[in-house]
NUTI-716831 format. One line per 4 residues: their letters; for each residue x, y, z of N, C-alpha, C, CB. Coordinates in steps of 0.001 Angstrom, whole numbers, plus 500000, padded with zeros to 6 digits. Glycine has a CB too. Layout:
<rs>
A	X Y Z X Y Z X Y Z X Y Z | ...
</rs>
This chain:
<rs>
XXXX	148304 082997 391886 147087 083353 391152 147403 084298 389990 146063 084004 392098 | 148293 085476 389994 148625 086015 389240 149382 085767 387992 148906 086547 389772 | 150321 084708 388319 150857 083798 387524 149934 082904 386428 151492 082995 388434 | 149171 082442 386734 147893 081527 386558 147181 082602 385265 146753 081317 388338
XXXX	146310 083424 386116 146285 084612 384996 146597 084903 383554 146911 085354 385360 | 147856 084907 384112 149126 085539 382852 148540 084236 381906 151469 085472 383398 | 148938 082769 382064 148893 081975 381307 148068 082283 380760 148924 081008 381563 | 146714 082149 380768 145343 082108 380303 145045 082766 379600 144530 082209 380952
XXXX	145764 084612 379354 145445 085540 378913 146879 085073 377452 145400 086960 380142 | 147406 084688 377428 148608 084367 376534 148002 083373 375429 149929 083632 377432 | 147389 082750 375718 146659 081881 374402 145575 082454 373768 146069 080518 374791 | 144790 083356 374829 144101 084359 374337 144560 085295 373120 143904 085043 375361
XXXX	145569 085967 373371 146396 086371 372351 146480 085903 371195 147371 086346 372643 | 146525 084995 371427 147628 083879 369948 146362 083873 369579 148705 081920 370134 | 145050 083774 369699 143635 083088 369010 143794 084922 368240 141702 082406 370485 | 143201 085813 368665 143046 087077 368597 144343 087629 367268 143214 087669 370282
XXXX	145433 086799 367438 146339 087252 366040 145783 087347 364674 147436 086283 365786 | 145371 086334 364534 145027 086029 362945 143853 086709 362379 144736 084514 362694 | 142854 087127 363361 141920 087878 363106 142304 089193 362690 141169 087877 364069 | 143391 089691 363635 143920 091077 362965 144759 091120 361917 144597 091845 363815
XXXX	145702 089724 361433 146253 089820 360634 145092 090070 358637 147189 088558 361115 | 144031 089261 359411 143596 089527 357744 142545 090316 357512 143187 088289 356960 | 142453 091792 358371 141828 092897 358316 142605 093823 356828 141981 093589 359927 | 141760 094081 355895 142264 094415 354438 143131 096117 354519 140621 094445 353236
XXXX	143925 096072 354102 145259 097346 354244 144228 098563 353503 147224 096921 353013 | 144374 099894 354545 144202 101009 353934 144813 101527 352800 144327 101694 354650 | 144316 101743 351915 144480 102548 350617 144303 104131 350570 143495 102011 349671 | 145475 104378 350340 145654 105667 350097 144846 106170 348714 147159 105869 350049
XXXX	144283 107009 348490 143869 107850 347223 144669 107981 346492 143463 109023 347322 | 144398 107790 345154 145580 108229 344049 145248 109455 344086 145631 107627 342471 | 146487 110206 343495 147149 111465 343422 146663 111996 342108 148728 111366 343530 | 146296 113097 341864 145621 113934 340797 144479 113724 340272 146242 114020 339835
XXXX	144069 114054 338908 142873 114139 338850 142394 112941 338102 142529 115341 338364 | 141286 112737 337876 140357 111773 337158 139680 111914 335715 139327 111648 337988 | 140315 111234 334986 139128 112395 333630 138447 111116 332890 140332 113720 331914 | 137132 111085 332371 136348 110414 331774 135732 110782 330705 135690 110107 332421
XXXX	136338 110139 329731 136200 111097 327871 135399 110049 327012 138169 111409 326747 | 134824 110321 326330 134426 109455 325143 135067 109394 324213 133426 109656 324634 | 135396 108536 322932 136075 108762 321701 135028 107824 320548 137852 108190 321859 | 134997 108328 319705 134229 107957 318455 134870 108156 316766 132935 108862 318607
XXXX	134392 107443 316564 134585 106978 314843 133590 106865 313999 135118 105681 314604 | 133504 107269 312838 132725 106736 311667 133240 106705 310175 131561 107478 311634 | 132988 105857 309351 133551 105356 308328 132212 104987 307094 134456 104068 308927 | 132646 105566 306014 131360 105419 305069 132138 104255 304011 130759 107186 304166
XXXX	131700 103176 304025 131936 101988 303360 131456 101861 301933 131392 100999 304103 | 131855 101797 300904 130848 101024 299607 130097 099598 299837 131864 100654 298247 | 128995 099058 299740 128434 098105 300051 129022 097200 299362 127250 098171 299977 | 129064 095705 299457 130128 094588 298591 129288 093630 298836 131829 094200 299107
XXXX	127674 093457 299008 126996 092318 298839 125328 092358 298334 127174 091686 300140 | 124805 091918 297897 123236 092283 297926 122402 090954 298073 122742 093088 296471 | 121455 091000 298860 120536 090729 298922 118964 090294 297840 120677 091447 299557 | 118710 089910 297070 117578 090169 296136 116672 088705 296367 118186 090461 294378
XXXX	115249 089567 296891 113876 088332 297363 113293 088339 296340 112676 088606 298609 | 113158 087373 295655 111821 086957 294477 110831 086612 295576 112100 085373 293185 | 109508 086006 294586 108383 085288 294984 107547 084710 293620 107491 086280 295919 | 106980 084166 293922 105418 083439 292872 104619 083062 293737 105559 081955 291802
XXXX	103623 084120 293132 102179 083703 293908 101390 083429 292737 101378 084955 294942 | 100192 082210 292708 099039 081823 291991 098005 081917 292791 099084 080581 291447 | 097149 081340 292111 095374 081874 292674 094646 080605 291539 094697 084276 292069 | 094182 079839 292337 093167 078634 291579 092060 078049 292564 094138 077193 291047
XXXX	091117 077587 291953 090099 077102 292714 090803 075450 293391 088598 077005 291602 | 091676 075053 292459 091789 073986 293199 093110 073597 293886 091397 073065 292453 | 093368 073537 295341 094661 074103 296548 095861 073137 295090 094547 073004 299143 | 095844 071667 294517 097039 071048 294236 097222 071670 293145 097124 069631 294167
XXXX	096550 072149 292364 097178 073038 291102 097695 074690 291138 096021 073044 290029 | 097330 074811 292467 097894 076611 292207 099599 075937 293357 096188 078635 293446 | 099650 075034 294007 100604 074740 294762 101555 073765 293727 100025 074106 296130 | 100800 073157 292393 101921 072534 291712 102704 073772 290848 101329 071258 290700
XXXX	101501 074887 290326 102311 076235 289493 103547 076463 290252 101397 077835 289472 | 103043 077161 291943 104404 077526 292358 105386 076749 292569 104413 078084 293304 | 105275 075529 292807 106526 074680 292864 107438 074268 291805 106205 073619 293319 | 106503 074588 290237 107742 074550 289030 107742 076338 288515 107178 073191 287334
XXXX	107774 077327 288834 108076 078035 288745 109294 078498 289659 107187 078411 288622 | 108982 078340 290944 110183 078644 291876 111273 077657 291265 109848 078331 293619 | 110865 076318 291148 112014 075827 290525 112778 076140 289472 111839 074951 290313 | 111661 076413 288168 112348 076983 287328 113282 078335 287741 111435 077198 286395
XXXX	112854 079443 288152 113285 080734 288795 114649 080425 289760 111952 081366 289743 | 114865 079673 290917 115700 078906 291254 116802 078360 290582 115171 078222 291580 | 116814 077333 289272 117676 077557 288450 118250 078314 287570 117608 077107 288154 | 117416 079221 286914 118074 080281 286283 118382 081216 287259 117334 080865 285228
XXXX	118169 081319 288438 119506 082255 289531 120934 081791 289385 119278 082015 291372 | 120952 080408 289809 122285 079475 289970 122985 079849 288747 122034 077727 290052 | 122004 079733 287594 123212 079578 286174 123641 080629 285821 122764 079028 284779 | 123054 081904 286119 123340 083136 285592 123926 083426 286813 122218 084064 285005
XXXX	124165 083220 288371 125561 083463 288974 125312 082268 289945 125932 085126 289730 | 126552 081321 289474 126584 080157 290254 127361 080367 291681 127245 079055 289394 | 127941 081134 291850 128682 081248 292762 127816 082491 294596 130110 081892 291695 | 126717 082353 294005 125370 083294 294953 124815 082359 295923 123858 083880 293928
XXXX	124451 082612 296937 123831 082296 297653 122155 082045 297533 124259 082994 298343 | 121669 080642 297094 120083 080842 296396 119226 079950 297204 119914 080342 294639 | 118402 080204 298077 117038 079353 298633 116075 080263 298977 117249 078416 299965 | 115082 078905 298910 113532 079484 298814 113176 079493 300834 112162 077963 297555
XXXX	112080 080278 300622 111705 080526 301529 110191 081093 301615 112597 081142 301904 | 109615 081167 303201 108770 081423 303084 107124 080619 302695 109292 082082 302587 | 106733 079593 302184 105706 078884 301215 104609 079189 302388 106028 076995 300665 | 103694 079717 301505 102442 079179 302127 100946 079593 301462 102481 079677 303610
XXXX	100250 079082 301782 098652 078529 301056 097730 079083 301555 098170 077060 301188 | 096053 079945 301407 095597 080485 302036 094276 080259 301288 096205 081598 302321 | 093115 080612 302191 091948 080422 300705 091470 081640 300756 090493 079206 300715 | 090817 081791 299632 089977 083109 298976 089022 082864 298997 090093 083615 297739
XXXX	087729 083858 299939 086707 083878 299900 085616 084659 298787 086711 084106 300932 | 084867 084494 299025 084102 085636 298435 083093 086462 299072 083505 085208 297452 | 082574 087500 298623 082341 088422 299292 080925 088457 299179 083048 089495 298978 | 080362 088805 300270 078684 088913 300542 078188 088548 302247 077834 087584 299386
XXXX	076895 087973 302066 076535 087612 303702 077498 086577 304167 074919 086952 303960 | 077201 085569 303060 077571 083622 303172 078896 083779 302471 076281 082193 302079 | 079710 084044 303200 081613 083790 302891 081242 082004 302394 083142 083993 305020 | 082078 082261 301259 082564 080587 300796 083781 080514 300348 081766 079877 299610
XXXX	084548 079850 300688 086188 079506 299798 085654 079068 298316 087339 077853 300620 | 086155 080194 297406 086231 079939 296386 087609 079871 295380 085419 080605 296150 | 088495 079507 296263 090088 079398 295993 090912 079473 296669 090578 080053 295351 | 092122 079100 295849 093285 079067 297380 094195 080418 296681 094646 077031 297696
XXXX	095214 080657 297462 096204 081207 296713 097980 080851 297321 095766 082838 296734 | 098625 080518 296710 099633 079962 297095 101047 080516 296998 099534 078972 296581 | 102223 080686 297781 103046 081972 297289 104522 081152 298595 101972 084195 297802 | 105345 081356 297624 106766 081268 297777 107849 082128 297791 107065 080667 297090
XXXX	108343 082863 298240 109666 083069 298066 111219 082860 297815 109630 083263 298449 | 111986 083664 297374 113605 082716 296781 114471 084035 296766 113594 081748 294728 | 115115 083971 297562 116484 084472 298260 117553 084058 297525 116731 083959 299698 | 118701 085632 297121 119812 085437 296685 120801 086520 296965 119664 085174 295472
XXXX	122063 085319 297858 122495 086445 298144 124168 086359 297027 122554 086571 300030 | 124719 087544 297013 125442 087943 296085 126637 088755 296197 124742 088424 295432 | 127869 088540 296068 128780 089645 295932 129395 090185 294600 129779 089322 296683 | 128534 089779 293162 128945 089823 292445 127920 090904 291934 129293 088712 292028
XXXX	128043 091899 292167 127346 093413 292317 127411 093775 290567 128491 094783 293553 | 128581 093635 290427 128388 094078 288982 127359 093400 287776 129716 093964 288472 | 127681 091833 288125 126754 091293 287492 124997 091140 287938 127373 090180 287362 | 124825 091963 288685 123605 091472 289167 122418 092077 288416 123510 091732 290616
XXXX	122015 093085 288045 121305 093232 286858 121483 092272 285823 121558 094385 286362 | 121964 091534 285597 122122 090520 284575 121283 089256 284756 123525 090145 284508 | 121517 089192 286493 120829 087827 287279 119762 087993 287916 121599 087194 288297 | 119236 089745 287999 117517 089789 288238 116864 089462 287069 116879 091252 288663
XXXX	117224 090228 286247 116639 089532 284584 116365 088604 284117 117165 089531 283688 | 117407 087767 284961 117398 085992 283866 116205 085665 284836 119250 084395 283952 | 115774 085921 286101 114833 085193 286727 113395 086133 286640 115383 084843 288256 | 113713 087234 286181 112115 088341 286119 111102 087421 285170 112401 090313 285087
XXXX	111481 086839 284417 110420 086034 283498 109771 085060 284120 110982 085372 282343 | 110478 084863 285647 109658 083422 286217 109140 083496 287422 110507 082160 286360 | 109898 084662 288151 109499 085130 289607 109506 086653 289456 110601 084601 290871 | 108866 087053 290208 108566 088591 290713 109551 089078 291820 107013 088718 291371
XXXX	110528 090821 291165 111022 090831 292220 110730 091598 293398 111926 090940 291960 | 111082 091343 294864 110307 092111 295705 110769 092975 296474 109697 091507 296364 | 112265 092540 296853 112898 093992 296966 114817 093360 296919 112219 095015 298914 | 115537 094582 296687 116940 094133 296682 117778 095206 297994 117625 094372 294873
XXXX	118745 094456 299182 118835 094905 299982 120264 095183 299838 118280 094336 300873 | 121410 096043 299579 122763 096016 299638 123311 096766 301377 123289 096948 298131 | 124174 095719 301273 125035 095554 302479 126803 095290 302320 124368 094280 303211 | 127238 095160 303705 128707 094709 303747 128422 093262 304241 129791 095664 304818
XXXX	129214 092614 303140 129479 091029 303902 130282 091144 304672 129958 089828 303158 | 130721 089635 305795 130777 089622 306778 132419 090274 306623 130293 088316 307386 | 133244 089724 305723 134643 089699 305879 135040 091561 306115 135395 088835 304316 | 133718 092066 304663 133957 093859 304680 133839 094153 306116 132659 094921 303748
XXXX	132826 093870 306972 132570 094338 308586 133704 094068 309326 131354 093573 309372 | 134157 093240 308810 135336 092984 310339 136670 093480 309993 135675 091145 310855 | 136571 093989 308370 137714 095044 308195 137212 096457 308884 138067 095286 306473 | 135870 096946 309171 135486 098114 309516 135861 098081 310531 134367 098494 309411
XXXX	135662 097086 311159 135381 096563 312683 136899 097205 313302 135159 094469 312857 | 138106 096829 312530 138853 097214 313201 139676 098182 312466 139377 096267 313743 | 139210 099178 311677 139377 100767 311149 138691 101301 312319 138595 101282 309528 | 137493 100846 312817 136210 101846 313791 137569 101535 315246 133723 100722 314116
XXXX	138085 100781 315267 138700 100832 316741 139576 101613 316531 139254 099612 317438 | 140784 101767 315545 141878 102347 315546 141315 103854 315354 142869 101739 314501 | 140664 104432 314786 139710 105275 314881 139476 106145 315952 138817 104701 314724 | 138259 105462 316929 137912 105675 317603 138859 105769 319273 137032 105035 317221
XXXX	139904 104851 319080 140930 104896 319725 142025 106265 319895 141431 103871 319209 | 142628 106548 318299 142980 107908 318392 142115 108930 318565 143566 108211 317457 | 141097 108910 318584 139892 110064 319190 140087 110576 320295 138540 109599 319429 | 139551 109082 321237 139686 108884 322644 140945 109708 322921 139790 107315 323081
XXXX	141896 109174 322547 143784 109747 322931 143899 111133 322839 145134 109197 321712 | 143118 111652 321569 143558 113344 321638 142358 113945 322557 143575 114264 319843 | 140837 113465 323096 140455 114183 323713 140945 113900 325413 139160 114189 323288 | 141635 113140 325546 142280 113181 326655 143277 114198 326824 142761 112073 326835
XXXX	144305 114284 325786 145436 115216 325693 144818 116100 325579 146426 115158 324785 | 143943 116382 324648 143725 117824 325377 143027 118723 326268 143612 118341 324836 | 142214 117315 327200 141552 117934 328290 142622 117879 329904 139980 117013 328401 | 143583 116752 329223 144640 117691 330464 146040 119159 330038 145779 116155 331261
XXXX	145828 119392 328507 146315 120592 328669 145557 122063 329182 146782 120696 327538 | 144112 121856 328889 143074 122777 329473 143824 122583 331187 141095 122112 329164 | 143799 121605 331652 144181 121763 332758 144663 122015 333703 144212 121616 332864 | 146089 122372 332444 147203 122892 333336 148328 121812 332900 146799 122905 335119
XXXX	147693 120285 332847 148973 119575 332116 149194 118898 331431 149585 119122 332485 | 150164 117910 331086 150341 117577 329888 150357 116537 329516 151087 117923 329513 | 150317 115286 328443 149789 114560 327717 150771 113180 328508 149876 115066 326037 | 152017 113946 328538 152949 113070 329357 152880 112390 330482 153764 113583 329618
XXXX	151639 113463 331010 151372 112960 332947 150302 111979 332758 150636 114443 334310 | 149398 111856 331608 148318 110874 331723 148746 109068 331746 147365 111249 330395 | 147837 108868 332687 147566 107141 332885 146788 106628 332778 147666 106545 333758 | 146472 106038 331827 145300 105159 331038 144892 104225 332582 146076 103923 329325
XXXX	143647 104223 332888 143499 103221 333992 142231 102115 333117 142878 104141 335737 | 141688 102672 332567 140039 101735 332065 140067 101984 330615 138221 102470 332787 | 139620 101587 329985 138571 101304 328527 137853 100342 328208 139127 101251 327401 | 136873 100881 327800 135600 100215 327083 134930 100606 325900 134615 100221 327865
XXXX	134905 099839 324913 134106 099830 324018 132674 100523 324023 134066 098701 323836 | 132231 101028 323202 130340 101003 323465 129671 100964 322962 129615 101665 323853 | 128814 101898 321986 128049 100787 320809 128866 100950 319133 125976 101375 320590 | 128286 099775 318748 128982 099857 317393 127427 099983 316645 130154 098303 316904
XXXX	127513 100647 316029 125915 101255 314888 126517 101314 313633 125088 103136 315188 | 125940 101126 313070 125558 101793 311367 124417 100357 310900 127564 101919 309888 | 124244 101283 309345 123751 100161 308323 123874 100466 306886 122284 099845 308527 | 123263 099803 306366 123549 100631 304917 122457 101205 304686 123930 099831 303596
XXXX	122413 102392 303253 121302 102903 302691 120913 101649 301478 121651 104529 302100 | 119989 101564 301850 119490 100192 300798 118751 100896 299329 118001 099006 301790 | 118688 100094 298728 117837 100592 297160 116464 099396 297566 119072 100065 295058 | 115626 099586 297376 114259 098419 298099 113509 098778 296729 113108 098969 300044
XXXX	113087 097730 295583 112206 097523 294769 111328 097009 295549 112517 096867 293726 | 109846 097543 295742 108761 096363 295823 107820 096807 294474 107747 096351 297526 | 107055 095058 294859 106082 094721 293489 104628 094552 294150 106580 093087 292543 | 103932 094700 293450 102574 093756 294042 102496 093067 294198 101693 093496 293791
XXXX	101612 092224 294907 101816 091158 295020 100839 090307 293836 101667 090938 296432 | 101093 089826 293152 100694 089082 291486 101906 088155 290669 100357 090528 290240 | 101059 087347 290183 102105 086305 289339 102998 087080 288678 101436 085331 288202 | 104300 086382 288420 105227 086948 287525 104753 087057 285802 106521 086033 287733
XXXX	105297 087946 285267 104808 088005 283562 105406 087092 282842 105139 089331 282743 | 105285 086270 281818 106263 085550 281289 106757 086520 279969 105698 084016 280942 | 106875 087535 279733 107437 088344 279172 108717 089086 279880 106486 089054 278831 | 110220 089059 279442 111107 089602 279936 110980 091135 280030 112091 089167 279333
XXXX	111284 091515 281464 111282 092706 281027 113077 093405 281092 110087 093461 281991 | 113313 094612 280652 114543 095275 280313 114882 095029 281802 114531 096919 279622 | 116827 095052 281426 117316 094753 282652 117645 095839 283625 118362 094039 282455 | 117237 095606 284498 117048 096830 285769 118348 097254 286070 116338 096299 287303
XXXX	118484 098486 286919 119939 099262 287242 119612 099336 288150 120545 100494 286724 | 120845 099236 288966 121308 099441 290655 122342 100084 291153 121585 098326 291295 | 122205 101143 291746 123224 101557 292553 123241 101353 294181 123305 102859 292256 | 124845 100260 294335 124283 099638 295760 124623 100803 296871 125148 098010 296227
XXXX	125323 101880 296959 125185 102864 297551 126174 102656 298883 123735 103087 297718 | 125969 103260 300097 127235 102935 301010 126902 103064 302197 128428 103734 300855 | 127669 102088 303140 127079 102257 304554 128004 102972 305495 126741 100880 305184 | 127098 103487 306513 128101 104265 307123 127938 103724 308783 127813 106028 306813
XXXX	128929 103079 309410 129035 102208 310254 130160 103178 311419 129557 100707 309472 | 129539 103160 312693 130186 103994 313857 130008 103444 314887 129774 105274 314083 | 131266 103557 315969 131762 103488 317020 132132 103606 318032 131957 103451 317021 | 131931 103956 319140 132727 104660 320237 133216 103789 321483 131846 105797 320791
XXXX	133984 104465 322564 135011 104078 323399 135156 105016 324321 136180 103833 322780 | 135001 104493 325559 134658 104761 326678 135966 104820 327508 133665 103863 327082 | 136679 106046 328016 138086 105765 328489 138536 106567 330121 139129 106387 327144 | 139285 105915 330739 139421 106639 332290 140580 106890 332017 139214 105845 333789
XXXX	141176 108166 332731 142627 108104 332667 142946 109180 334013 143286 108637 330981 | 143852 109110 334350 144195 109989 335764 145432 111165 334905 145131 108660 337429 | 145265 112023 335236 146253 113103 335127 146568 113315 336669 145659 114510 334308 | 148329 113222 336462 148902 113133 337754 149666 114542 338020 149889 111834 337835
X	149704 114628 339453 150686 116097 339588 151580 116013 338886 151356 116505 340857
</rs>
């Protein structure tokens, strides 16, 4: 009987192995301390693109003639963007039609008014007073927005890391010499990125809203001004005995 036993309890075993084999290994604590720093950057850019929204709005009693004005005006306005800088970014945007009432007890539509917009975008900064002008005689302008195009951002993009990177590095070094030690004992364990901000300071013309003059007027000045675009970085590092 005792014999018998033994067997029974022996396969028992063997089932009971594998369960203990894949129980997960104790981890010891790392050794010294923990430090969690921020690092940041900022960089003031010259702007290298602009933005500039025309429009034409009319006002007629009858909807196909104030909607045929704006459609050869934007056109016209539209081409003299292209020719005076062909190399810009130019479409319309925006169209739409509304009626005008009049005022008293008994509202009646006594007109429509009809209004378009035309977008241009630009890196040719110097010339651009040259190319609000050629189109002020045909469209109204409504505001001009300067920025970094895409290629300027992704040179920032990675000035703001290298940046913000050596930041990170010296406030580590020197929150383990406060400590007692030294720059040598640190071990980078984590980093992260965290927000990237800025924008530019814009120059913003607005107009009323009214037909354009067909009289030129003198050519406008711009200073596109500069953006100031920032970064930071999120970093773990252990200082060891």
């Amino acid at each position: 009987m005792k014999r018998l036993m033994a067997l029974i309890a022996f396969p028992l075993a063997l089932f009971a192995l594998p369960a203990a084999a894949q129980s997960p290994p104790i981890v010891a604590p790392s050794p010294g301390v923990l430090l969690m720093m921020t690092g940041s950057a900022e960089v003031e850019v010259p702007n290298d693109e602009a933005v500039a929204n025309f429009f034409y709005e009319a006002q007629d009693a009858d909807l196909a003639k104030a909607q045929g004005l704006v459609n050869q005006r934007v056109a016209e306005g539209t081409a003299a963007l292209k020719k005076a800088d062909p190399k810009a970014q130019v479409e319309t945007s925006g169209y739409s039609s509304y009626p005008v009432y009049s005022s008293g007890p008994t509202r009646t539509i006594t007109g429509w008014r009809v209004r378009q917009g035309v977008a241009l975008r630009t890196g040719n900064l110097a010339g651009l007073p040259r190319t609000v002008a050629s189109a002020q005689a045909l469209l109204a302008l409504g505001n001009i927005d300067f920025r970094l195009s895409t290629a300027a951002r992704e040179r920032v993009d990675a000035q703001l890391i290298q940046l913000a990177t050596a930041n990170l590095n010296a406030r580590l070094a020197a929150a383990a010499s406060a400590l007692g030690g030294t720059p040598a004992r640190l071990r980078l364990e984590e980093v992260s990125f965290g927000s990237r901000e800025g924008g530019p300071q814009p120059v913003m013309l607005r107009t009323a809203p009214m037909m354009a003059s067909n009289a030129s007027p003198p050519p406008p000045g711009f200073e596109s001004g500069l953006s100031v675009e920032r970064m930071t970085i999120n970093g773990k590092a252990r200082l060891l005995p």
